[in-house]
Kinemage of the C-alpha trace (Angstrom):
@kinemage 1
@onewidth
@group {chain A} dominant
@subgroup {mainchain}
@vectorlist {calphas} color= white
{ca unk a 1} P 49.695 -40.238 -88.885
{ca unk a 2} L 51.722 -43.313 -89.888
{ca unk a 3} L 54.437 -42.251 -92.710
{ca unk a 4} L 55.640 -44.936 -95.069
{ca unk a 5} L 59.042 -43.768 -95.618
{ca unk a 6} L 62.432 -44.972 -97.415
{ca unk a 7} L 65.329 -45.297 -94.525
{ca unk a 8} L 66.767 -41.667 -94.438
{ca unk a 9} L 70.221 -42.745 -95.422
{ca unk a 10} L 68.693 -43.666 -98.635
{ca unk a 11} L 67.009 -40.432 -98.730
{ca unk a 12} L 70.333 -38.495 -97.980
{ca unk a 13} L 72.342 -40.423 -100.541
{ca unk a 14} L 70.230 -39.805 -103.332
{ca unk a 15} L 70.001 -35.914 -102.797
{ca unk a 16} L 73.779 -35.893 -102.453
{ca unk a 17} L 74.164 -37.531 -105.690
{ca unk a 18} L 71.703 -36.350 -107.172
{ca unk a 19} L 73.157 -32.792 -106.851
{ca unk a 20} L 76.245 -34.264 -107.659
{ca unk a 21} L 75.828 -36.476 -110.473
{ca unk a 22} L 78.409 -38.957 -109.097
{ca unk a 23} L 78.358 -41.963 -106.635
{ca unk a 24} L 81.525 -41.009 -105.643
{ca unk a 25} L 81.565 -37.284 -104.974
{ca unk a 26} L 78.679 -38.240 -103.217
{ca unk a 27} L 80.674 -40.786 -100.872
{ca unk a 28} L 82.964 -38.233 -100.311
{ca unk a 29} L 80.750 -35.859 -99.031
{ca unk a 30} L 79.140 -38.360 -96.792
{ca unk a 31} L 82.111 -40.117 -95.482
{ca unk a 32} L 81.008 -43.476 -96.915
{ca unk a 33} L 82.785 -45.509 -100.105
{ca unk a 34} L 80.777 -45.382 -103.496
{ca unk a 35} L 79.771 -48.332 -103.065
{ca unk a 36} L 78.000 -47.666 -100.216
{ca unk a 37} L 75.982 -45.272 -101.906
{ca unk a 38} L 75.270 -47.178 -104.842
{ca unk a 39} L 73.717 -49.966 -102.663
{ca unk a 40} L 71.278 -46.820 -100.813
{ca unk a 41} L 70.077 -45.613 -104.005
{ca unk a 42} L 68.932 -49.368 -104.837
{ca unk a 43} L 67.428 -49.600 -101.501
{ca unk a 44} L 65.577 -46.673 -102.810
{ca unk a 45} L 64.685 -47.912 -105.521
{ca unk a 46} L 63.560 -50.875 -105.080
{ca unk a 47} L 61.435 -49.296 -102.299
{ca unk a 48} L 59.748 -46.774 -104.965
{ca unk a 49} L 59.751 -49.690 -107.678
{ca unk a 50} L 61.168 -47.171 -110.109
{ca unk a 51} L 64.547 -46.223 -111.627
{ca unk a 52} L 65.957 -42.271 -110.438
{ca unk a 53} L 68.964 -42.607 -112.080
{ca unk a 54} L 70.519 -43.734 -115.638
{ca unk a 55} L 73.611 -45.285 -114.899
{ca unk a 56} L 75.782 -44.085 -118.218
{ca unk a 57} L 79.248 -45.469 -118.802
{ca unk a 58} L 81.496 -42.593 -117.838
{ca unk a 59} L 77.979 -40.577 -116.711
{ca unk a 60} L 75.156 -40.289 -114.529
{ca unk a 61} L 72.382 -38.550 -114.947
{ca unk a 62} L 68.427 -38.371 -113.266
{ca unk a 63} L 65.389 -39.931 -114.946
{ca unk a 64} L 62.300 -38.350 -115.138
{ca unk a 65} L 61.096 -39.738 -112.028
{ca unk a 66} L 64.473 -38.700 -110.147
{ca unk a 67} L 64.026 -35.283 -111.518
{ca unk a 68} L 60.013 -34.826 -110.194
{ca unk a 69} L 61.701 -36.502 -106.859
{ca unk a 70} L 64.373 -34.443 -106.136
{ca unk a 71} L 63.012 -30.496 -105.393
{ca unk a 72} L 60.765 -32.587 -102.260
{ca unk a 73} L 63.701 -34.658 -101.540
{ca unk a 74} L 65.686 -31.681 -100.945
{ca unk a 75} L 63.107 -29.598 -99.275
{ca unk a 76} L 62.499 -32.420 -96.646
{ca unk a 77} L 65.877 -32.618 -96.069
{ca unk a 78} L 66.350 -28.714 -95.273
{ca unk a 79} L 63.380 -28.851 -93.159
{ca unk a 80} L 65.300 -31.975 -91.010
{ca unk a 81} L 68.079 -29.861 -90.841
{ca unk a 82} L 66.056 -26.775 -89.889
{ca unk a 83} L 64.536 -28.629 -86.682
{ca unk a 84} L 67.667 -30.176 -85.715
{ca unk a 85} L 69.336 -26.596 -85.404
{ca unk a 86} L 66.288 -25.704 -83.988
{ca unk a 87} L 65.892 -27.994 -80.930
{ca unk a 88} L 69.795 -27.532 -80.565
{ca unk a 89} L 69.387 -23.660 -79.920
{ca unk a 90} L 67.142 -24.460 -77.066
{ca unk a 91} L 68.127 -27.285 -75.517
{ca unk a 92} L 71.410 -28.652 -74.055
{ca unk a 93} L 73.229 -25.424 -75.173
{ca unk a 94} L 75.670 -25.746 -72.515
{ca unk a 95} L 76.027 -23.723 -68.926
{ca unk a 96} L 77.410 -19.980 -69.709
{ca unk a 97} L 79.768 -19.256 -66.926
{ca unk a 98} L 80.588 -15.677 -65.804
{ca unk a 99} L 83.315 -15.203 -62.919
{ca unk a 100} L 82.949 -12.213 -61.367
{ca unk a 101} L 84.887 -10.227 -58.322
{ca unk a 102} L 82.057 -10.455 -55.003
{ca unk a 103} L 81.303 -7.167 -54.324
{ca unk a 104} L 80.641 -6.796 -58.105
{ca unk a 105} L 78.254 -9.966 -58.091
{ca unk a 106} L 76.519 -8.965 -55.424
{ca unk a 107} L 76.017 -4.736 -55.711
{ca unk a 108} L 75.730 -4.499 -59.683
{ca unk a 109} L 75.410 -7.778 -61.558
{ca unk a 110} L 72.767 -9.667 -59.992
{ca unk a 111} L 70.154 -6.736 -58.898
{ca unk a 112} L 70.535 -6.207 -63.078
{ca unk a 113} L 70.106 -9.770 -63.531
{ca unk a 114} L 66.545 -9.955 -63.698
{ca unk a 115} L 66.257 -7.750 -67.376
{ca unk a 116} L 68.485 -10.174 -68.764
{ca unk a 117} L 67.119 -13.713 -67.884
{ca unk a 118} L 63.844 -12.459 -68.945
{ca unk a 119} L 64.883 -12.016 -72.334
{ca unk a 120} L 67.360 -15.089 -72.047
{ca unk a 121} L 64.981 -17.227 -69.980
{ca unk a 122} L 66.235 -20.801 -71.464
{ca unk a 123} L 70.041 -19.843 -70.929
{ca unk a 124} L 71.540 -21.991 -68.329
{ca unk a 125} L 73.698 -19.262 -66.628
{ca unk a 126} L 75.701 -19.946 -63.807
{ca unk a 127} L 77.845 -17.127 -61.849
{ca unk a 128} L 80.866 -17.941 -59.673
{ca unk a 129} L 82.212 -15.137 -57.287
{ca unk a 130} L 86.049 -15.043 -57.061
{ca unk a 131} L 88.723 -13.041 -55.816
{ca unk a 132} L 91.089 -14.506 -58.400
{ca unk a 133} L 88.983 -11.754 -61.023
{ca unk a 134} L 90.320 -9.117 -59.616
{ca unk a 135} L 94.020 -7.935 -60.455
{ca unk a 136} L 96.339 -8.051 -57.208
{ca unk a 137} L 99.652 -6.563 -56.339
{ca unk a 138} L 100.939 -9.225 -58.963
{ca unk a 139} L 98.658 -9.457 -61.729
{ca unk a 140} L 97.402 -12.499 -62.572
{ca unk a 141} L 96.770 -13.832 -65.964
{ca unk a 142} L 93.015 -14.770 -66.991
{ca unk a 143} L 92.783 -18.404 -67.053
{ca unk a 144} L 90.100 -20.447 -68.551
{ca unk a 145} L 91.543 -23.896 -67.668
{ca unk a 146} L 88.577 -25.591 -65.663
{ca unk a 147} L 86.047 -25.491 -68.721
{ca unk a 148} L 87.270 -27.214 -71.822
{ca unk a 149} L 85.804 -24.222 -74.384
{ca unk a 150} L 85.921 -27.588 -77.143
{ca unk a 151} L 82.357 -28.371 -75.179
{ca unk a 152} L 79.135 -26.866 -74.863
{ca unk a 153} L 80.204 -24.857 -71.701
{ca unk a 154} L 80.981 -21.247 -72.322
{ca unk a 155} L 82.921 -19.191 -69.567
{ca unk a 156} L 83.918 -15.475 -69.770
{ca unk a 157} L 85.199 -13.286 -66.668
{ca unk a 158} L 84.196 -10.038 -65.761
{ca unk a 159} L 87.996 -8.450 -64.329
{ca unk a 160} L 88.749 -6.015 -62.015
{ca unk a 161} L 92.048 -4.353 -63.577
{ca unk a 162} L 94.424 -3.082 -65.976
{ca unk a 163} L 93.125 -4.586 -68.973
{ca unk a 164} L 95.927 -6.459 -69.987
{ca unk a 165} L 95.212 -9.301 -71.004
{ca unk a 166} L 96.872 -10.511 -73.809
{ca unk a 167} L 95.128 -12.868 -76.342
{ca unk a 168} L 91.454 -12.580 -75.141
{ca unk a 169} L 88.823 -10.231 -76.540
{ca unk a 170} L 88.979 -7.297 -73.620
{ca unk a 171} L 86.149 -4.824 -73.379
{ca unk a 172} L 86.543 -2.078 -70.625
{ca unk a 173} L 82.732 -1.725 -69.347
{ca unk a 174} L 83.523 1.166 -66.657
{ca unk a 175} L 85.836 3.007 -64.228
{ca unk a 176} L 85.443 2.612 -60.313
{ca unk a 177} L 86.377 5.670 -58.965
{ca unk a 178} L 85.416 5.901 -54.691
{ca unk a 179} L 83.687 8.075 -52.816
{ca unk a 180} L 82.493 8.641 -49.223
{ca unk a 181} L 79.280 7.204 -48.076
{ca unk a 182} L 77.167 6.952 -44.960
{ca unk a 183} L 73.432 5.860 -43.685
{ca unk a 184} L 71.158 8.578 -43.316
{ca unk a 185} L 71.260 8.119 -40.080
{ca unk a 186} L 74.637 9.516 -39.605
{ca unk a 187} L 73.141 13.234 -41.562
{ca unk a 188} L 71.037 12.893 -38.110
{ca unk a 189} L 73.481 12.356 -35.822
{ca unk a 190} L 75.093 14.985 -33.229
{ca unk a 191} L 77.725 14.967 -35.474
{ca unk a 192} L 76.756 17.073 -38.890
{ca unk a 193} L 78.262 16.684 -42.058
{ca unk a 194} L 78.167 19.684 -43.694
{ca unk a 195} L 81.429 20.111 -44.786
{ca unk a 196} L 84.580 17.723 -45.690
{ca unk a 197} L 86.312 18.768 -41.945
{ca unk a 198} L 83.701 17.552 -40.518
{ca unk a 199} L 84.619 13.852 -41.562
{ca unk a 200} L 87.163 14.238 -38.238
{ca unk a 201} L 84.403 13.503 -36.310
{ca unk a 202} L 82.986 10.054 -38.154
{ca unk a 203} L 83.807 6.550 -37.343
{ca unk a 204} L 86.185 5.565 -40.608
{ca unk a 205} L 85.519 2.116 -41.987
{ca unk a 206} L 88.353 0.552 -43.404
{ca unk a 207} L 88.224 -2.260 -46.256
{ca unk a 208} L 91.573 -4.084 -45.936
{ca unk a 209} L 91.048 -6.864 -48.682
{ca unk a 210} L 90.946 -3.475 -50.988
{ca unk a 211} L 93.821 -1.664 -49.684
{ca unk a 212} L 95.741 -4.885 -50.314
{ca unk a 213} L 95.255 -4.082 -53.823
{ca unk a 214} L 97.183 -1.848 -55.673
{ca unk a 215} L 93.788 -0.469 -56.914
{ca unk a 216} L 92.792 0.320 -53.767
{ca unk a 217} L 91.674 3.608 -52.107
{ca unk a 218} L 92.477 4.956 -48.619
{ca unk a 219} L 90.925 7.224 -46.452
{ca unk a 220} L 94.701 8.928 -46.720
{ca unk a 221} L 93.970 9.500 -50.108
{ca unk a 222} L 90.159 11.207 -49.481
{ca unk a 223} L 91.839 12.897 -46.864
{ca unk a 224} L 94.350 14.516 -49.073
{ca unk a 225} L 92.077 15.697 -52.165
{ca unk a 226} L 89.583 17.109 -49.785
{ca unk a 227} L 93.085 19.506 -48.665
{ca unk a 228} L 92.134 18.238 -44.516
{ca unk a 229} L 95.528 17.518 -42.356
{ca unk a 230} L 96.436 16.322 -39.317
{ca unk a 231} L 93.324 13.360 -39.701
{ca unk a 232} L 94.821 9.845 -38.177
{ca unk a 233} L 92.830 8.326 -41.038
{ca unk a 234} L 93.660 4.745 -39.848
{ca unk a 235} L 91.676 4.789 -36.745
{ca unk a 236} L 88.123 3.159 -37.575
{ca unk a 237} L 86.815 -0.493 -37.465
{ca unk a 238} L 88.756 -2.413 -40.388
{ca unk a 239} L 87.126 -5.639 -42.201
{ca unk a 240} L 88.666 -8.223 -44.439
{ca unk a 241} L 85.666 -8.259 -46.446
{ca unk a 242} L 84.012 -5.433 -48.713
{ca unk a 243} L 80.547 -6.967 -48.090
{ca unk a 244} L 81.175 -6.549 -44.423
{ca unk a 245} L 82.207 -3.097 -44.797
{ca unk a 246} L 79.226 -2.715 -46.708
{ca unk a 247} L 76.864 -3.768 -44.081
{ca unk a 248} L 78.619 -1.762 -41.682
{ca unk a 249} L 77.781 1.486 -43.129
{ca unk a 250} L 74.594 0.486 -44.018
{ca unk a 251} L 73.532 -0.192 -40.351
{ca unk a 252} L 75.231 3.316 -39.518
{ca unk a 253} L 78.153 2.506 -37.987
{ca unk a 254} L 80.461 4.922 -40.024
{ca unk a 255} L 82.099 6.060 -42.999
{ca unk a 256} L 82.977 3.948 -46.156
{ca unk a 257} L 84.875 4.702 -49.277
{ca unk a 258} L 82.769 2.532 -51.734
{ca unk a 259} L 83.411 2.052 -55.833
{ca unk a 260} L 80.523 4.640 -56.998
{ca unk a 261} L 78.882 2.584 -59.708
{ca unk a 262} L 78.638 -0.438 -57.003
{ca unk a 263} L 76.626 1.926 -54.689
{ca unk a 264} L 74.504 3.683 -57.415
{ca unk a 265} L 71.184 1.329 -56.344
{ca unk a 266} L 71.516 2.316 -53.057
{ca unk a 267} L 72.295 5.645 -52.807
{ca unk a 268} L 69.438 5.999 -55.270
{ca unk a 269} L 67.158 3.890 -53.037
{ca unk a 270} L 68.450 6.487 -50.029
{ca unk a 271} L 69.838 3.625 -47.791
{ca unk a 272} L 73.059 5.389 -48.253
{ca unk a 273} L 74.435 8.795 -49.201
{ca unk a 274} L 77.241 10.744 -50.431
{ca unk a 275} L 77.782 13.662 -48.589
{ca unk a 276} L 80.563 15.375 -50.859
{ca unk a 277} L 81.221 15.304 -54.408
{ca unk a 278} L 84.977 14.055 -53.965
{ca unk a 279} L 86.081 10.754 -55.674
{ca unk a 280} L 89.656 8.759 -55.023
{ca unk a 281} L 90.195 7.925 -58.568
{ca unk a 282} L 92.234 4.617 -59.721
{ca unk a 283} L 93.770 3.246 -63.252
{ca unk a 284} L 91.170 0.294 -62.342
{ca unk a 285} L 88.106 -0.752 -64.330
{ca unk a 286} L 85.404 -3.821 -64.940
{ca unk a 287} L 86.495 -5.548 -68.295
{ca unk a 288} L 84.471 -8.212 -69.973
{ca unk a 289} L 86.726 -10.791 -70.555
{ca unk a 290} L 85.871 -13.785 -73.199
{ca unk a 291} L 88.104 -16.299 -74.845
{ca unk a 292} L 88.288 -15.328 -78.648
{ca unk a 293} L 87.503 -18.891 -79.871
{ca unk a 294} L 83.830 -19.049 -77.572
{ca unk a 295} L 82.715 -14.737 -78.891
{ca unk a 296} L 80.430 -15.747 -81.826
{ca unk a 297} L 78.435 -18.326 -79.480
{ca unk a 298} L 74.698 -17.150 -79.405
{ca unk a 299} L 75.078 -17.139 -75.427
{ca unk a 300} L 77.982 -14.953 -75.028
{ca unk a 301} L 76.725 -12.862 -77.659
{ca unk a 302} L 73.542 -12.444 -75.841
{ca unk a 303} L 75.077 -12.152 -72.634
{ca unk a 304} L 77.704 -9.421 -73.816
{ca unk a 305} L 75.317 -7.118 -75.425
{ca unk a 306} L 73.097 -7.188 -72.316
{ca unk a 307} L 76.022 -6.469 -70.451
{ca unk a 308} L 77.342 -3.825 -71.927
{ca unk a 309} L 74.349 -1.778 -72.721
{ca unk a 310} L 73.992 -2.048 -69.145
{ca unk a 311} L 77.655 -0.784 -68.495
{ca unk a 312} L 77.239 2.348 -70.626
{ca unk a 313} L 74.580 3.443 -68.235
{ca unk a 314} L 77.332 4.601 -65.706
{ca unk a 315} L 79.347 5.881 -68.197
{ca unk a 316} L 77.020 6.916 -71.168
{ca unk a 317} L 79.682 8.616 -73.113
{ca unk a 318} L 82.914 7.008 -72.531
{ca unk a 319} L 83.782 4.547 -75.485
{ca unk a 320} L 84.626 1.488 -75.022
């Protein structure tokens, strides 16, 4: 259909002074002099070959035809608008960046991932694995520096920490307390596990990037709570990586201590177990992490409800 239409800035000056009944409240409001907007109602005029306003001395006021004119005018306009914010929404929103420690990426967040991008499919989400998330013997501030949060680009963290944080919205999502775990295969093995002493007989796999952290567990400290002595509990195979340590017991080599919300999926799947119900507890936890100014954007928002309803499945009654 071919629409014979007045330029839009014609259209847009009228309504505005039309609701104001002044040229140059009008200008104001549209960044333009009164003049300006004196020549686009003309335009508009002369276009409709009518008058739509009486031009009083110290006055202005709508004729007839400006009054029948202005309720469509208006409505036209809102329904511009409406599209505009519309098309915006779905298109070029900007990437949503979430940094997240590795073994978290891989073991929790992206098996979960799958819920959330069908529900979010147009989101343009982008996650970066990083030790620099996770709180070290000196504790690092959060930084946001490589995404200027004046664009479209939204980036929050997920931290592995204290907490403190000062001057970002924190929200603690859940504890990480460790526990033993094994393949299957080991339950089979010549050497049973039927009771905490018999852990002196297991290979002991040791995750040194962890123990470098002040959050970090040690077979010393499993040891201890399960009251067994005289264990050398540094003996074992020991990996700079917690994926590798991972893989390790998976393929039965020995025994891991393993965050117990970053094993759930598998121990439920049965590629590994827990043979006893003792945990090396920490003052660590996963914290969402967002910039205040970026919260209220419909992408964090999204992403931050999906994110915690899927946190306070490990710990259902533990407030945030």
């Amino acid at each position: 259909m071919l629409y014979r239409l007045p330029p839009l800035g014609a259209l847009r000056a009228f309504e505005a002074a039309a609701r104001h009944l002044s040229f140059k409240n009008a200008a104001a409001e549209l960044s333009v002099t009164p003049t300006a907007v004196s020549h686009q109602i003309r335009t508009l005029e002369e276009f409709l070959g009518l008058s739509l306003f009486n031009r009083l001395t110290r006055a202005l006021e709508l004729t007839p035809q400006g009054e029948v004119m202005l309720p469509k005018v208006r409505e036209g306009m809102e329904c511009f608008a409406a599209a505009v914010e519309n098309i915006q929404q779905h298109v070029n929103v900007g990437r949503l960046i979430v940094v997240v420690p590795p073994s978290f990426a891989t073991r929790w967040l992206v098996p979960r991932l799958r819920r959330f991008a069908e529900s979010e499919h147009s989101l343009n989400l982008h996650i970066i694995r990083s030790l620099n998330a996770i709180d070290g013997d000196q504790v690092q501030a959060v930084e946001f520096d490589n995404v200027d949060l004046r664009q479209e680009d939204s980036l929050v963290v997920i931290r592995f920490g204290t907490g403190a944080y000062p001057g970002l919205h924190v929200e603690r999502m859940f504890g990480s307390d460790y526990i033993a775990v094994c393949s299957p295969k080991l339950l089979e093995s010549d050497s049973p596990l039927r009771d905490p002493a018999d852990m002196r007989h297991q290979v002991l796999l040791h995750d040194d990037a962890t123990a470098s952290e002040r959050s970090g567990p040690s077979w010393e400290e499993w040891f201890r709570l399960a009251g067994i002595s005289a264990v050398d509990s540094s003996a074992g195979p020991h990996f700079s990586d917690s994926g590798l340590v991972y893989v390790a017991a998976l393929d039965g080599l020995g025994m891991a201590l393993a965050s117990k919300p970053l094993v759930a999926t598998a121990l439920a799947q049965g590629r590994l177990v827990a043979p006893f119900d003792i945990a090396v507890g920490q003052n660590y936890a996963y914290y969402l992490v967002i910039p205040a100014a970026i919260s209220t954007r419909p992408a964090v928002k999204a992403f931050r409800k999906w994110l915690i309803e899927e946190a306070q499945k490990e710990e259902p009654c533990r407030p945030n």
